[in-house]
Each structure stands twice: as structure tokens, then as C-alpha cells.
C-alpha positions as protocol buffer text, in pm:
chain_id: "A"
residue {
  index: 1
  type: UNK
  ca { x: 10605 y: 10375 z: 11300 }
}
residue {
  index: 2
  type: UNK
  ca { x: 10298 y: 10444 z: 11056 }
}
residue {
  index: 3
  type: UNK
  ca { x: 10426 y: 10610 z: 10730 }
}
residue {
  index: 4
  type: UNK
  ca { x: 10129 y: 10736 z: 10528 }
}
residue {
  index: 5
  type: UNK
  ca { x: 10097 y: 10719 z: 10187 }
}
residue {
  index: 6
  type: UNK
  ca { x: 9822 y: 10820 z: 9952 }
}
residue {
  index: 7
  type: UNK
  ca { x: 9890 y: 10638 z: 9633 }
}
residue {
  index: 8
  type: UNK
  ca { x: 9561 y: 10608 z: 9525 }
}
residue {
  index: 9
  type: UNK
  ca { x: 9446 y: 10979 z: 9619 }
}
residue {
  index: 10
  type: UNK
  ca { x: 9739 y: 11067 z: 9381 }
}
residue {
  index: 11
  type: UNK
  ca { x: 9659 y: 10837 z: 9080 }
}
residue {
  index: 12
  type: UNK
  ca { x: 9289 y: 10953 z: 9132 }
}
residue {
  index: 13
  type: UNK
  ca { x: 9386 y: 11314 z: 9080 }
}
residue {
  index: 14
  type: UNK
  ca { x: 9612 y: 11207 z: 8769 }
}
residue {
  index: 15
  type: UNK
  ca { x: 9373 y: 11016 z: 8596 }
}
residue {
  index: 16
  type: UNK
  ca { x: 9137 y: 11332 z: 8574 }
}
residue {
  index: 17
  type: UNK
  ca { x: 8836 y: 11171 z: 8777 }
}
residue {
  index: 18
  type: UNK
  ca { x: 8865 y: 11423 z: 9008 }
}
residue {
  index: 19
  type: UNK
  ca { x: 8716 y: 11704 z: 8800 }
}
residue {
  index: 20
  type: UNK
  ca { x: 8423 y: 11895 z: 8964 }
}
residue {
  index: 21
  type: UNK
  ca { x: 8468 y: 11694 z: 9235 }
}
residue {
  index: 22
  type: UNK
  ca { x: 8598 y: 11790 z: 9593 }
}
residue {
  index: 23
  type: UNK
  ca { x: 8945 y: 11689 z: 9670 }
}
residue {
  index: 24
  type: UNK
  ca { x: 9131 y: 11786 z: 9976 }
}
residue {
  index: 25
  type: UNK
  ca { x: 9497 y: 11906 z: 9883 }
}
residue {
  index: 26
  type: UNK
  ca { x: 9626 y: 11858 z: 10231 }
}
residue {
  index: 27
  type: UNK
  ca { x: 9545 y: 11713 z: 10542 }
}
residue {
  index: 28
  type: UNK
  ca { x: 9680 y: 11999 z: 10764 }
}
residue {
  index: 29
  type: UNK
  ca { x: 9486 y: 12108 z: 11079 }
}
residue {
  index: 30
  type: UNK
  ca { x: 9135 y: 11896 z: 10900 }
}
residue {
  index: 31
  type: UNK
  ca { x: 8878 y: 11753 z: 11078 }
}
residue {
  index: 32
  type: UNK
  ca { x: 8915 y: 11383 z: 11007 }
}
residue {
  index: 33
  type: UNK
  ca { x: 8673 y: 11106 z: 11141 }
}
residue {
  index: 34
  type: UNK
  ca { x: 8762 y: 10729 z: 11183 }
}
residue {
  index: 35
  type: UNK
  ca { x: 8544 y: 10460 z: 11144 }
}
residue {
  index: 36
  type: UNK
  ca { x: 8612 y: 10146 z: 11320 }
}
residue {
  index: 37
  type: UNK
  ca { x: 8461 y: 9835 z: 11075 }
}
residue {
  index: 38
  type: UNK
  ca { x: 8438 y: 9593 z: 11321 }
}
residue {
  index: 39
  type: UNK
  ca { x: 8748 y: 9372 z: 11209 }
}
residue {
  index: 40
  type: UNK
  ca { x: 8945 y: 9214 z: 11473 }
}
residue {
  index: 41
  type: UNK
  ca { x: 9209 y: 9481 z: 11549 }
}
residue {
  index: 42
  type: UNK
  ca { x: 9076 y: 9736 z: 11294 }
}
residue {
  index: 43
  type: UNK
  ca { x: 9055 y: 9990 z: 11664 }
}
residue {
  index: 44
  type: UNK
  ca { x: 9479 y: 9935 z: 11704 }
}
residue {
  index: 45
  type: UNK
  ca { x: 9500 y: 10005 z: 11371 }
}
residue {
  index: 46
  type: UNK
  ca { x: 9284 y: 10335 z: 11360 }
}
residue {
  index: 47
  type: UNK
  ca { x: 9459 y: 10450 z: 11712 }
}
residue {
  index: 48
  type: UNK
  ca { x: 9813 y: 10430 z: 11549 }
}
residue {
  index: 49
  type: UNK
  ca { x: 9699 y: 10607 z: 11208 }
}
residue {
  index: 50
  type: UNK
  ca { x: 9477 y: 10912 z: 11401 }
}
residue {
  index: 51
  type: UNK
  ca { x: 9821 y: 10930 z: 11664 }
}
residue {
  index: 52
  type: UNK
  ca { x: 10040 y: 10987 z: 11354 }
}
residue {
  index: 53
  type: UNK
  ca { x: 9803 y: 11237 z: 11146 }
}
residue {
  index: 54
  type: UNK
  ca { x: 9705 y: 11418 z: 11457 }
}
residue {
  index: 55
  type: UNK
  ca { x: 10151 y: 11432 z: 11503 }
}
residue {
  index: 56
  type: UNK
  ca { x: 10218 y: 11506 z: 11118 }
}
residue {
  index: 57
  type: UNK
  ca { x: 9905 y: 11746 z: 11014 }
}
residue {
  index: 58
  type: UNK
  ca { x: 9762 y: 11821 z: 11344 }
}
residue {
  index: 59
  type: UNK
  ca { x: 9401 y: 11693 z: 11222 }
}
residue {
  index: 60
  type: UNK
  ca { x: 9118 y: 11736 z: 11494 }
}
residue {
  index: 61
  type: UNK
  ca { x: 9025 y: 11374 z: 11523 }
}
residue {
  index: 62
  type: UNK
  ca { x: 8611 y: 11280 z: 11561 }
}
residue {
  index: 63
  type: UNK
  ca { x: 8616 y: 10910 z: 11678 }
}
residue {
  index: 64
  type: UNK
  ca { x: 8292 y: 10715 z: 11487 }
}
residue {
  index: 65
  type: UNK
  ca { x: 8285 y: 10364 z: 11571 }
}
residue {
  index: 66
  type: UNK
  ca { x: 8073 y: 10133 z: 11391 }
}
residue {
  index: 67
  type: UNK
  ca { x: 8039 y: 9874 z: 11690 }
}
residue {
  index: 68
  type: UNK
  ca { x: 7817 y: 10107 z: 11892 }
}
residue {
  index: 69
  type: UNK
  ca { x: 7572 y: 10073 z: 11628 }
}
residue {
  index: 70
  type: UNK
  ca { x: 7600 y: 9729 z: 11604 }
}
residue {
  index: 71
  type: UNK
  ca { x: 7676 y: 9699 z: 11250 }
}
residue {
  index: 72
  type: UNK
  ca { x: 7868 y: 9431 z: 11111 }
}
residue {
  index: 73
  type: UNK
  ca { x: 8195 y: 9505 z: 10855 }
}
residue {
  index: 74
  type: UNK
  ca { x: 8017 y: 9466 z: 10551 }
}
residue {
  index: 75
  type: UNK
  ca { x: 7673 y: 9739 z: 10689 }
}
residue {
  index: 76
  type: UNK
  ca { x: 7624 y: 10069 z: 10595 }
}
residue {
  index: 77
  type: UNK
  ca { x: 7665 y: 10332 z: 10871 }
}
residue {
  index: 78
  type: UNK
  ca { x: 7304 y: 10467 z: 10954 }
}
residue {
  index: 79
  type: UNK
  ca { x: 7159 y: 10766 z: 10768 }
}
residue {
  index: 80
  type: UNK
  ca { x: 7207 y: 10992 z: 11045 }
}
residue {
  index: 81
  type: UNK
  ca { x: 7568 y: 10938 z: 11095 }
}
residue {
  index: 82
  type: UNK
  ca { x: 7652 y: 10985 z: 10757 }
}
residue {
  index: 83
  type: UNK
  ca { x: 7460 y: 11302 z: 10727 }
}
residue {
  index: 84
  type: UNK
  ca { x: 7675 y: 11387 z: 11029 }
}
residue {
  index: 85
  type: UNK
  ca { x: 8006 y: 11292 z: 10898 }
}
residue {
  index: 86
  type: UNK
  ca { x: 7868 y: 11496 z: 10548 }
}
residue {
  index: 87
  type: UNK
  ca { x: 7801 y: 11817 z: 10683 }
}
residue {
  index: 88
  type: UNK
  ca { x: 8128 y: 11778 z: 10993 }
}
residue {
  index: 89
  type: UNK
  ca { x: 8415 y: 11671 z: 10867 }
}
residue {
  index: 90
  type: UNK
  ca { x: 8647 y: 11699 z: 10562 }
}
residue {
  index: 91
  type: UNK
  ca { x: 8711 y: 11352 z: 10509 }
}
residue {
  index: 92
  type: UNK
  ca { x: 8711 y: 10989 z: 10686 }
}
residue {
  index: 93
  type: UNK
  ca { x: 8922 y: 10672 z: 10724 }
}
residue {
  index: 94
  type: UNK
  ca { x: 8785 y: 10378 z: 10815 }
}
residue {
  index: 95
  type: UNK
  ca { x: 8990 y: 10096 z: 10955 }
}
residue {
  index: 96
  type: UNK
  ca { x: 8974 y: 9781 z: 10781 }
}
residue {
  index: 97
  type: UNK
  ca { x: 9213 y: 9528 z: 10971 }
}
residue {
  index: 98
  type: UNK
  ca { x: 9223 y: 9154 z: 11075 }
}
């Protein structure tokens, strides 16, 4: 079972860095893309996480792997695709696993 937590989202909101800036207040029925880094396992990671936020918030899911670009963990996505992910969805995970 995944249990997510956003500690960090929370403490970032507290701290009052989040002024003037846009901050989603809930995750319900959001368009959500995942980013696969290229880490060993970092795609069974990502696959669990989407499963459980598409069960608990019913998020619309838009699948962005970094491998078909052939980027390496520590590249930048290309321009394109983060214009893309910019003006399409409301915010993105990326899977960082080993």
C-alpha cells in the first residue's frame, strides 16, 4: 500500500513562500503527469503512486517518460515537453527511485 503524504507541500504553504504563487489545494479529479527519471525501478514506483492517486482523488493521469527522449536522470526534459506539461496539466511527479 502507497500512503501519500505531502509534508513538504504543507511546510511550504506555512512558511509563507507560497504567496503569489500557484498552489493546488487538492488533488481531486487533476490532471497529473509522471515523469519517469530513468532510475532503476523509478517506472514501479510511478505505476504504484499514479494507481493510488487515480483510486484516492481520481486524477486523470498523462504518462511522460523521460527514457523516450533519451535523457539521462540528471537532464532537463526538452523545451517542448515542458511547455506541454506548462500549459496541460496542474502539476507533476516525477519518480526518482533505485
Amino acid at each position: 500500500m502507497v500512503k501519500l503524504i505531502f509534508p513538504r507541500a504543507d511546510k511550504y504553504r506555512e512558511s509563507g513562500q507560497s504567496r503569489g504563487r500557484q498552489v493546488l489545494d487538492d488533488l481531486a479529479h487533476k490532471v497529473i503527469a509522471f515523469i519517469d527519471d530513468g532510475r532503476p525501478n523509478a517506472n514501479v514506483a510511478l505505476a504504484s503512486i499514479r494507481q493510488e492517486m487515480v483510486n484516492t482523488f481520481h486524477i486523470r493521469p498523462v504518462v511522460i517518460e523521460q527514457k523516450a527522449f533519451g535523457l539521462g536522470p540528471p537532464d532537463r526534459l526538452p523545451s517542448d515537453v515542458f511547455e506541454r506539461l506548462v500549459n496541460e496539466v496542474d502539476a507533476v511527479v516525477v519518480g526518482i527511485a533505485s
